[in-house]
C-alpha positions as CSV (number, residue, x, y, z in Angstrom):
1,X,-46.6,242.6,-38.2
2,X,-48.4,245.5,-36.8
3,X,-45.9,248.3,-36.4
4,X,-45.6,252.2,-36.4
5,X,-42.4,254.3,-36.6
6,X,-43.2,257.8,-35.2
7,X,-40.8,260.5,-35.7
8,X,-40.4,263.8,-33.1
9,X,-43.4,266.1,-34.5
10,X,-45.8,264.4,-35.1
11,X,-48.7,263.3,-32.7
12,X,-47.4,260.7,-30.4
13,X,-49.0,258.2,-28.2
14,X,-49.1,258.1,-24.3
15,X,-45.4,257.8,-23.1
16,X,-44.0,256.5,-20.1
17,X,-41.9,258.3,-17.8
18,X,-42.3,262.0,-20.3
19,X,-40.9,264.8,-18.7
20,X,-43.3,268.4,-18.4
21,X,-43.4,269.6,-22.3
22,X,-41.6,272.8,-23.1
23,X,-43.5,275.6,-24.5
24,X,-41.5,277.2,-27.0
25,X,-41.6,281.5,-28.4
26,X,-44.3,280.3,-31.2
27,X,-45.9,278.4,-28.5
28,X,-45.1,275.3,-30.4
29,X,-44.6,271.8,-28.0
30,X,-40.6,271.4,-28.2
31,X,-40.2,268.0,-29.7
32,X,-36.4,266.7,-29.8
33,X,-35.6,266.5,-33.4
34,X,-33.8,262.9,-32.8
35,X,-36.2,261.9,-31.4
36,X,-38.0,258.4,-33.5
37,X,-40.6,256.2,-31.8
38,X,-41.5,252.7,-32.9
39,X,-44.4,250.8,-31.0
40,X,-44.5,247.1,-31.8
41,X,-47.8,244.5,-31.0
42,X,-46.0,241.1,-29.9
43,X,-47.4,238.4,-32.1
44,X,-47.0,235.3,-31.5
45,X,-44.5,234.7,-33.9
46,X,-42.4,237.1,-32.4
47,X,-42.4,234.5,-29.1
48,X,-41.1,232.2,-27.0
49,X,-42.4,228.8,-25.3
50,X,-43.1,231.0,-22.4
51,X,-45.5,233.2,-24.8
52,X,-42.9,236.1,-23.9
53,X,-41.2,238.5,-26.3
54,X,-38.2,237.4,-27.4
55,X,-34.9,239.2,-26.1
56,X,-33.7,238.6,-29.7
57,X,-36.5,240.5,-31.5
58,X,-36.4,243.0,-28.9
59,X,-32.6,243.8,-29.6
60,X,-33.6,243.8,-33.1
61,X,-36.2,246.8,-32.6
62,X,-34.2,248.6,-30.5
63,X,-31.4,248.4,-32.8
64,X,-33.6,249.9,-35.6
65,X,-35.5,252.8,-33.7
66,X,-31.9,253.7,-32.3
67,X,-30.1,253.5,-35.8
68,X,-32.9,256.1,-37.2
69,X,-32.5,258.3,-34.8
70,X,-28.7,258.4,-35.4
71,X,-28.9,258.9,-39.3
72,X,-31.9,261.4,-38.3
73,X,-29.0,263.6,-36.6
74,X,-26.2,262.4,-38.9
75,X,-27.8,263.1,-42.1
76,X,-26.4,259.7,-43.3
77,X,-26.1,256.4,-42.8
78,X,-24.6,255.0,-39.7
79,X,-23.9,251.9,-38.2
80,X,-23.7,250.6,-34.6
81,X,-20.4,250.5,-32.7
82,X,-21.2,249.3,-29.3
83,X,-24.6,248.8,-27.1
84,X,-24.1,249.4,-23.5
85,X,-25.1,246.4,-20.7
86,X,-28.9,246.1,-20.6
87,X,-30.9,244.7,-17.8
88,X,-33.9,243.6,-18.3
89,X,-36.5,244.2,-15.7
90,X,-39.6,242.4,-16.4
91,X,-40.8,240.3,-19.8
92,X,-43.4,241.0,-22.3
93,X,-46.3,239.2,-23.2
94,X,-47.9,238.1,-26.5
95,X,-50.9,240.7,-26.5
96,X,-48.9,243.5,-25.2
97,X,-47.2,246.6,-27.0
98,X,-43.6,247.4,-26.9
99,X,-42.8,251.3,-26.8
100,X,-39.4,251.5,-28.2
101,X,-38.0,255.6,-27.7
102,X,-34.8,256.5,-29.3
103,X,-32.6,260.0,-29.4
104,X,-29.4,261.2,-29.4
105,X,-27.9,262.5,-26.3
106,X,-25.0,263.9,-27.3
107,X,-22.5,263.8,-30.6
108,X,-18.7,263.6,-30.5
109,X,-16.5,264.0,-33.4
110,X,-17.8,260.6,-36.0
111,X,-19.8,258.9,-33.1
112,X,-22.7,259.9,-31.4
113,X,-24.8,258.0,-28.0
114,X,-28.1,257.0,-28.4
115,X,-30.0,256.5,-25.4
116,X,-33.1,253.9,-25.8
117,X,-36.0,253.6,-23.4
118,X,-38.2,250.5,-23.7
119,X,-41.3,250.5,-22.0
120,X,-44.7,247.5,-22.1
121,X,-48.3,248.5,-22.2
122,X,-51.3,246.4,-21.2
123,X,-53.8,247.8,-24.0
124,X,-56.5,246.2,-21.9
125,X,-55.6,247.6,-18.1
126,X,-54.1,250.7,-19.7
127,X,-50.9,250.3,-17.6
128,X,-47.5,250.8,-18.6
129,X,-44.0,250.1,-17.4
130,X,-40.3,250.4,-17.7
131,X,-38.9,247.1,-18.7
132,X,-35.4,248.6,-20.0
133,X,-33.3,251.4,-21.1
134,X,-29.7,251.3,-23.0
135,X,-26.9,253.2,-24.9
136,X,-25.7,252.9,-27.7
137,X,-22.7,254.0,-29.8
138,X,-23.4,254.8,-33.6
139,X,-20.7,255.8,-36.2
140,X,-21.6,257.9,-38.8
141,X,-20.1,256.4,-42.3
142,X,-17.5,258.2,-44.3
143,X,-19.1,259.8,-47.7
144,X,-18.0,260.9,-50.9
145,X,-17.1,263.7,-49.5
146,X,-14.6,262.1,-46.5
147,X,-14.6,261.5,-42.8
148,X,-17.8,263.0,-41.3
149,X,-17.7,265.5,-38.7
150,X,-21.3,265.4,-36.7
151,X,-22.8,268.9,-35.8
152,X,-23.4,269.4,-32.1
153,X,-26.4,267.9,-29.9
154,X,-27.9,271.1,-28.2
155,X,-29.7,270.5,-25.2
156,X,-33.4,272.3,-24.9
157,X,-34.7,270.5,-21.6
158,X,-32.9,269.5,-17.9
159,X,-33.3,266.0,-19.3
160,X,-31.4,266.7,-22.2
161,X,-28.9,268.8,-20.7
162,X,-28.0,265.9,-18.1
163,X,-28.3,263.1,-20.5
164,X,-26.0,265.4,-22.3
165,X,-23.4,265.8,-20.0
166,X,-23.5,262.8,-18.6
167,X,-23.1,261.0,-22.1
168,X,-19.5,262.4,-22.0
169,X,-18.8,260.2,-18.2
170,X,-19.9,257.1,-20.6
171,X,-18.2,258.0,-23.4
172,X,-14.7,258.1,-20.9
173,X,-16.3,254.2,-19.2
174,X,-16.2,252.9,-22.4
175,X,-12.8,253.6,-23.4
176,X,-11.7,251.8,-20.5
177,X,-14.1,249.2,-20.6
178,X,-11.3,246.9,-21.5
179,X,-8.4,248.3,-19.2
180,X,-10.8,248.1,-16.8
181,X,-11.9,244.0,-17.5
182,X,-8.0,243.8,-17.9
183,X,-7.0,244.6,-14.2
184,X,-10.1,243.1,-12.3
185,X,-8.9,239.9,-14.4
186,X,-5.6,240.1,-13.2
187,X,-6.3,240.5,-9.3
188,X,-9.0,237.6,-9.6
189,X,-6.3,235.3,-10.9
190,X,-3.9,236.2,-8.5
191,X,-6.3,235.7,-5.4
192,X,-7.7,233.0,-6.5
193,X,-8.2,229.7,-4.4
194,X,-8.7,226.1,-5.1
195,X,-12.0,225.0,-6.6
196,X,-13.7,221.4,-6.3
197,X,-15.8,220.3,-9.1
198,X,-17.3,217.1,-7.7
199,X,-20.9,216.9,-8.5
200,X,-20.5,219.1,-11.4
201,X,-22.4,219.5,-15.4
202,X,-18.9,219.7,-17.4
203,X,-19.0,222.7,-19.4
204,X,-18.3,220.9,-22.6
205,X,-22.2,219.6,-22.5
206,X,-23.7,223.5,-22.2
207,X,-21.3,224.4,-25.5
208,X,-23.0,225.4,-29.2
209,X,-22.3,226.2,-32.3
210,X,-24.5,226.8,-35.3
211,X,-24.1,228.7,-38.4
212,X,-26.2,231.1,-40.4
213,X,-26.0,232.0,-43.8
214,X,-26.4,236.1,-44.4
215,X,-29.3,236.5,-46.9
216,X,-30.5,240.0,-48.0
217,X,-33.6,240.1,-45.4
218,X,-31.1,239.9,-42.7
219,X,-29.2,243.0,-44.6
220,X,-29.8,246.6,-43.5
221,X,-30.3,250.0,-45.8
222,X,-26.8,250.2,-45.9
223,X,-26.3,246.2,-47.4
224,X,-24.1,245.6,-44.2
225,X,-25.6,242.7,-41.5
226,X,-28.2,244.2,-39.6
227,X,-26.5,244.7,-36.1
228,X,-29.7,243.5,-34.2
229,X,-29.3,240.9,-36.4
230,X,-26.6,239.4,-35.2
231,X,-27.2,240.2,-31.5
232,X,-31.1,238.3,-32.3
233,X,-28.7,235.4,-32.9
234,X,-26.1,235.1,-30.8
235,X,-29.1,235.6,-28.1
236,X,-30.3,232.3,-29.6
237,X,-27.3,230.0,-29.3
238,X,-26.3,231.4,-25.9
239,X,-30.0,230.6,-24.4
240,X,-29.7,226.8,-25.6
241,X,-26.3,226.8,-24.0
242,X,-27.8,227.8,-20.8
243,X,-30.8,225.2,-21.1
244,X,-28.5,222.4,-21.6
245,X,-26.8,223.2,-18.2
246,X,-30.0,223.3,-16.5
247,X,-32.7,221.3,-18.5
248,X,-35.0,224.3,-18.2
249,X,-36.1,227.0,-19.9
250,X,-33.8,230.4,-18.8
251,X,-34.5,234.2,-18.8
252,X,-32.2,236.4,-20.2
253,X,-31.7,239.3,-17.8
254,X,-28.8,241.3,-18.3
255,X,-26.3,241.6,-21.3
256,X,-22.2,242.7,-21.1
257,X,-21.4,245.6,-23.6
258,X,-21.8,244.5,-27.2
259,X,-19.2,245.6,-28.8
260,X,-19.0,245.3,-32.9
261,X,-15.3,244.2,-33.9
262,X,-16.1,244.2,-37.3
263,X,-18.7,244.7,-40.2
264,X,-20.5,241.3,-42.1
265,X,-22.3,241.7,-45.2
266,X,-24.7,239.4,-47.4
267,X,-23.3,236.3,-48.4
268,X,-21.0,235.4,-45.1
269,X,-21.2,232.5,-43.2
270,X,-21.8,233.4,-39.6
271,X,-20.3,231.4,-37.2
272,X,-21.8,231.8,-33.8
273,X,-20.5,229.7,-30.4
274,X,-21.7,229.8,-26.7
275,X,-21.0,228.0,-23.9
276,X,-21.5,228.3,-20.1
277,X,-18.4,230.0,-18.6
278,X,-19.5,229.6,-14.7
279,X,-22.5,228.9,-12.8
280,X,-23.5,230.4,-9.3
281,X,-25.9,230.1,-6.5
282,X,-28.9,231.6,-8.4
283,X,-27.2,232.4,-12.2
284,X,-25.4,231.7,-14.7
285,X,-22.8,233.5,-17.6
286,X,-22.9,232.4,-20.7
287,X,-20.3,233.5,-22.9
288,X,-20.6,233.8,-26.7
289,X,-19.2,235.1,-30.2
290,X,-19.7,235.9,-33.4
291,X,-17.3,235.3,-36.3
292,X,-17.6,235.7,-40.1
293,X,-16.0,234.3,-42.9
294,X,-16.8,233.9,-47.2
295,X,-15.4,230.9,-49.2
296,X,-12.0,229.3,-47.7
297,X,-10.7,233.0,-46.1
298,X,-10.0,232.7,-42.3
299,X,-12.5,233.9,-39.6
300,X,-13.2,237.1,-39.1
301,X,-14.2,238.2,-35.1
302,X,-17.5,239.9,-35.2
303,X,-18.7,240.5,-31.4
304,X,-18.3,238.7,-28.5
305,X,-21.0,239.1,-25.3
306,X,-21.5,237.6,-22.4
307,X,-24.8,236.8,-20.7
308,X,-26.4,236.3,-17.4
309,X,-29.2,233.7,-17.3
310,X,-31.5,232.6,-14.4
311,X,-34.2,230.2,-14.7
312,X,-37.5,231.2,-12.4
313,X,-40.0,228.7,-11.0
314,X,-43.8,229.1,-11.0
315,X,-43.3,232.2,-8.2
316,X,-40.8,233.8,-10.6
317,X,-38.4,233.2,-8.3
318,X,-34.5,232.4,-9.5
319,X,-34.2,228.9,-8.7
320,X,-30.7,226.8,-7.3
321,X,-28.5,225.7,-10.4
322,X,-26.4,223.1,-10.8
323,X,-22.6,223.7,-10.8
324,X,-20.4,223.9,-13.5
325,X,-16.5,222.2,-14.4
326,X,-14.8,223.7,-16.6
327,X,-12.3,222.5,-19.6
328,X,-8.6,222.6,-18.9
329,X,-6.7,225.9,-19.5
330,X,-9.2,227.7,-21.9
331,X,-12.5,227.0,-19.3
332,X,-10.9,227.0,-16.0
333,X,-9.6,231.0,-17.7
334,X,-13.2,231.6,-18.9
335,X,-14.0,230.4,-15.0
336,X,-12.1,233.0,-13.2
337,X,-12.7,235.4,-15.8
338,X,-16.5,235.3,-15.2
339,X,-16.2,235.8,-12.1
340,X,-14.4,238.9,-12.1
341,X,-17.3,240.1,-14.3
342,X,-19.9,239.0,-11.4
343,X,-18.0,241.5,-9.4
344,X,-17.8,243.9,-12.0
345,X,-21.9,243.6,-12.5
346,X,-22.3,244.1,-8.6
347,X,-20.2,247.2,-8.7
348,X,-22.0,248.7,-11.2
349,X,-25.1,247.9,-10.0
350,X,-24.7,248.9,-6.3
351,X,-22.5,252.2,-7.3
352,X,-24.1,253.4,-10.6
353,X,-27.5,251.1,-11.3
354,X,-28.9,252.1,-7.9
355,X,-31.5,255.4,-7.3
356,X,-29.6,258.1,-5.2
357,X,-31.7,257.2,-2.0
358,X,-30.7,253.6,-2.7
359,X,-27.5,253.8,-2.0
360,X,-25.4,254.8,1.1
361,X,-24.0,258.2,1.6
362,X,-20.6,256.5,1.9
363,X,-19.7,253.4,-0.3
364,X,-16.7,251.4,0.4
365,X,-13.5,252.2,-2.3
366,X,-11.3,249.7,-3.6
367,X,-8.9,249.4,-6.5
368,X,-11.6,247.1,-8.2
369,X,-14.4,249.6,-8.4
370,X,-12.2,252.5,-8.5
371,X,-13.4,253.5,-12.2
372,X,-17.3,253.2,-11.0
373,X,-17.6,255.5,-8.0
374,X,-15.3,257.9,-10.4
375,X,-17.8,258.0,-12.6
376,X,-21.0,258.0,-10.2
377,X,-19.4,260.7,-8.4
378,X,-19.0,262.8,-11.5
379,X,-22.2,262.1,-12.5
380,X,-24.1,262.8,-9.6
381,X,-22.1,266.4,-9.9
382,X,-23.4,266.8,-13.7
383,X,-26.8,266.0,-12.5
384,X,-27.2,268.7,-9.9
385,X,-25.8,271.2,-11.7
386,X,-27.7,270.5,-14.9
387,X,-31.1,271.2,-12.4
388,X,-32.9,274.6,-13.7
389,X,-35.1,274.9,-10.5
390,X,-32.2,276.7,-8.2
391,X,-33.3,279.8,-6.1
392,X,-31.3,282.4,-5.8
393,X,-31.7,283.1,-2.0
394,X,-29.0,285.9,-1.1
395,X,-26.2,287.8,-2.8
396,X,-23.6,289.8,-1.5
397,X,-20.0,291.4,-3.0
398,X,-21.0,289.7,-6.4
399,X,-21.1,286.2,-5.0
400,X,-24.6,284.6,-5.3
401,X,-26.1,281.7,-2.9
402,X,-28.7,279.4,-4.4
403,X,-30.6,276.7,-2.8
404,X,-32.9,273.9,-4.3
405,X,-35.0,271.4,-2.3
406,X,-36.7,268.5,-3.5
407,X,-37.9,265.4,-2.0
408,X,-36.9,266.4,1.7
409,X,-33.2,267.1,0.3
410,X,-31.4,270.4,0.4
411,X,-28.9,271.5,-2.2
412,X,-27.0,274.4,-2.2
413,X,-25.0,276.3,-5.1
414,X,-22.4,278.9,-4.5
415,X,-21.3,281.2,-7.7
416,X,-19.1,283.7,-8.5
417,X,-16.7,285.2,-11.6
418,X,-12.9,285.0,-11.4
419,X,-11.1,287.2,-13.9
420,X,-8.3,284.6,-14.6
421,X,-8.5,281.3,-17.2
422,X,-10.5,278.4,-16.5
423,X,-7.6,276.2,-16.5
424,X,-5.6,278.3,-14.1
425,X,-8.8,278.0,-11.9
426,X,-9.2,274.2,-11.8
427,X,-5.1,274.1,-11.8
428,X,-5.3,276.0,-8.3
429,X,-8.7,274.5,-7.0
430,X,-7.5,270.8,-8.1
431,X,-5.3,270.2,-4.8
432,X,-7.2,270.0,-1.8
433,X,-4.4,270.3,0.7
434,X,-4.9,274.4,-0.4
435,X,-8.2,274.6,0.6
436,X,-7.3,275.7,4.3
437,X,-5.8,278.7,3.0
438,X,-9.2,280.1,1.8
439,X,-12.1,278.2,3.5
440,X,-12.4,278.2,6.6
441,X,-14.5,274.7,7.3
442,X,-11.0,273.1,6.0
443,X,-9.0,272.4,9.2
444,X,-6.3,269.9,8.2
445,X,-6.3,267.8,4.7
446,X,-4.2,265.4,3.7
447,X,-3.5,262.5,0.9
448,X,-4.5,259.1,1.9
449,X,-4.5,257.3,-1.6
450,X,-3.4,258.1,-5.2
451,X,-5.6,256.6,-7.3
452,X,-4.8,257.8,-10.7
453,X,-4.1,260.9,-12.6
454,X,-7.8,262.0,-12.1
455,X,-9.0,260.6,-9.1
456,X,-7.5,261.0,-5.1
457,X,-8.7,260.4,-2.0
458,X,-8.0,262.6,1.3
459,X,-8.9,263.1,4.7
460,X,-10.0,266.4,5.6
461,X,-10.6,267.5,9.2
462,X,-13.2,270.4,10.2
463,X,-13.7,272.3,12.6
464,X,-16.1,272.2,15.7
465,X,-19.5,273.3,14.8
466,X,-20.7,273.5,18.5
467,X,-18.6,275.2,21.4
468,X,-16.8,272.3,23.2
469,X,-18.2,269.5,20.3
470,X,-16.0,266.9,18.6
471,X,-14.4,268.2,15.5
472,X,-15.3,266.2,12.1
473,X,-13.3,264.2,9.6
474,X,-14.2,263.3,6.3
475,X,-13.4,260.6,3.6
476,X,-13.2,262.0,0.3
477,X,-12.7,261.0,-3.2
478,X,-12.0,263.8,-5.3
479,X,-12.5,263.2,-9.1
480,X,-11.3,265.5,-11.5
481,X,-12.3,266.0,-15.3
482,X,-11.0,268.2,-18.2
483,X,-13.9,269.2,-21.0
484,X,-14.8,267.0,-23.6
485,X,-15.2,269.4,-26.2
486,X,-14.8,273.5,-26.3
487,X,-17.6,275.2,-24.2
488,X,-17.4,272.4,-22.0
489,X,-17.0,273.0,-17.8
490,X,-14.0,271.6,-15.9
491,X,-15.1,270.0,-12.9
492,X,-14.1,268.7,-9.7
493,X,-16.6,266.5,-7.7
494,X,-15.8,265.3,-4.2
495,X,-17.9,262.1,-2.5
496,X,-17.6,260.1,0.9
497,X,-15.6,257.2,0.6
498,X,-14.7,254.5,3.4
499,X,-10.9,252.9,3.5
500,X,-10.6,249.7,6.1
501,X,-7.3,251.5,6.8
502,X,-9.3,254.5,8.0
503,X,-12.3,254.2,10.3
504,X,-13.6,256.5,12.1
505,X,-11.9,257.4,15.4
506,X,-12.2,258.3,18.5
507,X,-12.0,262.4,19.2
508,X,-14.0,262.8,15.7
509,X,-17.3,262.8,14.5
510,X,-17.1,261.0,11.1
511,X,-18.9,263.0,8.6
512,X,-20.2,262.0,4.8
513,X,-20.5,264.0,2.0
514,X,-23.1,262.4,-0.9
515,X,-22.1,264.6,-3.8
516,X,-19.8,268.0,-3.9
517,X,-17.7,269.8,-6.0
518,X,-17.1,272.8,-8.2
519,X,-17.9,273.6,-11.8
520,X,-15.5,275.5,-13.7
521,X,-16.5,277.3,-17.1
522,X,-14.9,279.8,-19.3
523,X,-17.0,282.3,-20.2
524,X,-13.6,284.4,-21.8
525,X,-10.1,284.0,-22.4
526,X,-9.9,285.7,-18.6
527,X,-13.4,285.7,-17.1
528,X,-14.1,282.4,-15.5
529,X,-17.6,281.2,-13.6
530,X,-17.0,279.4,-10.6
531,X,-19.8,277.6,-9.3
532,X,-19.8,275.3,-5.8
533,X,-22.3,272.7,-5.4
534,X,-23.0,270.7,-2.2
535,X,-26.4,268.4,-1.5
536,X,-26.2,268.7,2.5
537,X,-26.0,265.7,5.0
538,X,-26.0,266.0,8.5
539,X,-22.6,266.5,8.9
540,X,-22.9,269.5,5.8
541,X,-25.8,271.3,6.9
542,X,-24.7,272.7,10.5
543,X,-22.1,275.0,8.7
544,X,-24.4,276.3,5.6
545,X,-28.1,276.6,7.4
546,X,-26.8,280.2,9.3
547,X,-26.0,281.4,5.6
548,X,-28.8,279.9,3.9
549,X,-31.3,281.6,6.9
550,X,-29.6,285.2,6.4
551,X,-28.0,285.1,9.8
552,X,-23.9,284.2,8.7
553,X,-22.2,284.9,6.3
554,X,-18.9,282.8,6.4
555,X,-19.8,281.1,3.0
556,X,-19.2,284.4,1.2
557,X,-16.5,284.9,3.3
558,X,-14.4,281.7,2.0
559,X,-15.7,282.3,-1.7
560,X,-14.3,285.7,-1.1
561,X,-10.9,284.3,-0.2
562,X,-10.7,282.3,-2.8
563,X,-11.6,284.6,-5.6
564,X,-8.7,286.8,-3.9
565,X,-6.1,283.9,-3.2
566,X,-6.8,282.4,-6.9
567,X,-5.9,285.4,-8.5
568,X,-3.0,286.1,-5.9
569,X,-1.6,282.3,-6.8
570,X,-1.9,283.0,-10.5
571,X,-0.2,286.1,-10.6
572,X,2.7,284.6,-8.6
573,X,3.1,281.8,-11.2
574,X,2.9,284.0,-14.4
575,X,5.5,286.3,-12.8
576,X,8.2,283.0,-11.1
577,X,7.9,283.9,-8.3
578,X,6.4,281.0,-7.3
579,X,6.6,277.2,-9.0
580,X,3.2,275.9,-11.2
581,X,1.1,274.0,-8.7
582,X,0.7,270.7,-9.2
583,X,-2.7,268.8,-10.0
584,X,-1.6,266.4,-7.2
């Protein structure tokens, strides 16, 4: 096997997708010090019928490159916790190289994310392309010494410093990953309708099981199972499962959150199981597990994964699949189950998968998708304000307006410093019913829905812009966050959201917002920055383009007010004479 594991420093090869270099004081190239590269030729032993890559071997290298970077920033060894959902965007060939690129985006206090970009490259058209990109979750292991406490990731580039704040949204997904599953489960079942299954493949045909014996090569450095490993194989049994419901050859092309339940180690039996949980128009999930066990000792759960399957036709196009019936009790549960997880996928592919021009200004909320368009909206906050291209285009009464345009799309940033605590700030900015009393483009605002503790949507009326014009009313879903660590900003991001129970009307225009919301970071125990981002829509620009041309200045105004009716609030609740505002 022709392979090459390139760490940050050394010369590298042509790289998809690399941002501008940075130039450091020494005039050194700034290389990310996680940063490992492994480039792989796809032999044909690494194949399938098709002459494509395997998905198994693939999962494999990306599980090593990721793993050395980890220990790279750990200092010792690690071991994978979790691997995000993967979709795969196009196969690779035998003949072609695999560009596997691996570093840490950000650290917490024992676990760290990894984010992995895979890309293909046609040594003979010299063309390359994206063909996947994941994250994963690596736990350093205690020492001899105790628990390990990771040093901090410190961002160098705007890639870094995005990927890094970002990494803290995911972090916050995956610990409700389950709550989430939980609840979209239990509104499936309760809304769901009577199913016919003439004409169907019974699900007990499409089920495998197979066993493997751990043996030292399928060990890692750390004498544990390799974790690619053991994703390599329950990719094997759950792509017979799916050929036996369709007497074809599938393609793997996305993957549910692995998630590691437990460790293996050399000499377990490895009992892994598949079987097709539900089959729709065009694809099909196959559910599968891993357990463990040594001598007569009960099983022990491994992982458990669930993939989606579609078998092309000689245009690569998904063809028609046949349906499936499920088992009493146990398979009719996997049935409903899987297709709360269809819904799930579509979610996170419309809300978070999508490119920002992709994807409507307003999206439609419902309880179901609640946790996804909190995260994309917080996201899509962390993003803009992690850009280092703003340009400071006025400043007046120490309030500072920056614009940024890119791609035909404006983006605005208002900043100032309040001389009370951060928290106090985000306290007093959380409620939007307040914001009347300091900005004047707030007419009315009012709750419309509750979501949870962090995340509430209003309507908010504004003014006219035009003598004698309609006013406007907006949608919003406000989403609020504390910091992940010290240092950290609290934020606020606002987005358009659309409620059946609130279309637009007549006597108002309906406006959209895309992505809004403040930034709040303490700089000292009293000195807070308070920064306000907005990337203008139609129904935004009209009452920012008089600042932004030098010819208003109502946006300093209401920044003004606020400064003034923040501090004004805050002294009233330190003294009682008025009660702690609620977050709510």
């Amino acid at each position: 096997m022709r392979s090459a594991v390139v760490m940050a420093g050394e010369v590298r090869p042509p790289e998809l997708l690399d941002e501008p270099e940075l130039i450091l004081e020494d005039g050194e190239v700034y290389r990310n010090p996680t940063e490992v590269k492994m480039s792989q030729i796809v032999l044909p032993c690494h194949a399938n019928h098709c002459g494509e890559l395997s998905v198994g071997q693939l999962l494999k290298w990306m599980d090593s490159t990721a793993c050395l970077s980890a220990e790279r920033h750990a200092g010792c060894s690690c071991i994978t916790a979790s691997v995000d959902d993967i979709h795969f965007e196009h196969t690779i060939g035998v003949g072609q190289v695999v560009n596997i690129k691996a570093k840490v985006n950000r650290a917490f206090t024992s676990s760290m994310e990894v984010g992995i970009v895979v890309s293909c490259e046609d040594l003979y058209r010299n063309r390359q392309w994206k063909v996947c990109h994941a994250f994963a979750t690596f736990v350093a292991r205690r020492t001899e010494a105790g628990k390990v406490q990771l040093k901090q990731v410190i961002p160098r580039t705007q890639a870094e410093q995005m990927e890094y704040s970002i990494a803290a949204e995911r972090r916050r997904m995956r610990l409700i990953h389950a709550e989430i599953i939980n609840d979209l489960l239990s509104s499936s079942s309760a809304h769901a309708g009577q199913i016919t299954f003439e004409d169907a493949v019974p699900a007990e045909r499409t089920r495998v099981e197979s066993v493997e014996l751990v043996l030292p090569p399928h060990a890692n450095h750390q004498v544990s199972t390799f974790g690619g490993q053991i994703m390599a194989w329950m990719e094997n049994v759950a792509t017979i499962s799916a050929s036996r419901l369709c007497n074809a050859h599938p393609t793997l092309r996305s993957i549910d959150m692995f998630h590691f339940r437990g460790p293996s180690h050399i000499g377990d039996r490895l009992v892994l199981k598949a079987i097709v949980n539900n089959a729709f128009k065009k694809s099909m999930e196959v559910g599968v597990c891993a357990e463990a066990y040594q001598g007569g000792e009960p099983l022990r759960h491994i992982n458990t994964a669930f993939m989606t399957f579609e078998v092309l036709d000689q245009d690569k196009k998904p063809q028609t699949l046949p349906r499936i019936r499920p088992e009493p009790v146990d398979g009719k549960r996997r049935f409903q189950e899987a297709i709360a997880r269809k819904k799930v996928r579509l979610d996170r592919k419309y809300i978070i998968s999508c490119k920002q021009s992709e994807v409507p200004l307003s999206v439609p909320w419902d309880p179901s998708n609640q946790m996804y368009l909190s995260y994309n909206n917080v996201s899509a906050l962390k993003m803009l304000a992690a850009r280092n291209n703003w340009v400071l285009t006025s400043e007046k009464n120490k309030v500072s307006l920056y614009t940024l345009e890119e791609n035909h799309v404006l983006c605005f940033k208002v900043e100032t410093h309040v001389a009370i605590a951060a928290e106090q700030v985000f306290v007093l900015l959380c409620d939007l019913r307040r914001r009347h009393e300091w900005d004047p483009h707030y007419k009315e605002c009012e709750v419309i829905n509750h979501a949870d503790e962090d995340d509430t949507i209003y309507r908010v009326v504004t003014p006219s812009v035009s003598k004698g014009g309609k006013v406007q009313d907006f949608i919003l879903l406000a989403s609020r966050r504390r910091p992940c660590d010290s240092g950290d900003p609290y934020w606020i991001a606002l987005r358009s959201v659309t409620l059946p129970a609130f279309p637009p009307t007549e006597g108002y225009n309906r406006g959209e917002v895309v992505c809004a919301g403040f930034s709040i970071t303490e700089e000292d125990r009293c000195l807070t920055k308070l920064s306000y981002y907005n990337q203008a829509t139609p129904g935004v620009l009209p009452y920012i383009s008089t600042d932004i041309a030098g010819l208003s200045s109502s946006f300093y105004s209401a920044f003004a007010s606020c400064k003034a009716l923040t501090v004004l609030l805050f002294h009233h609740n330190v003294t009682g004479s008025s009660q702690t505002l609620s977050l709510h």
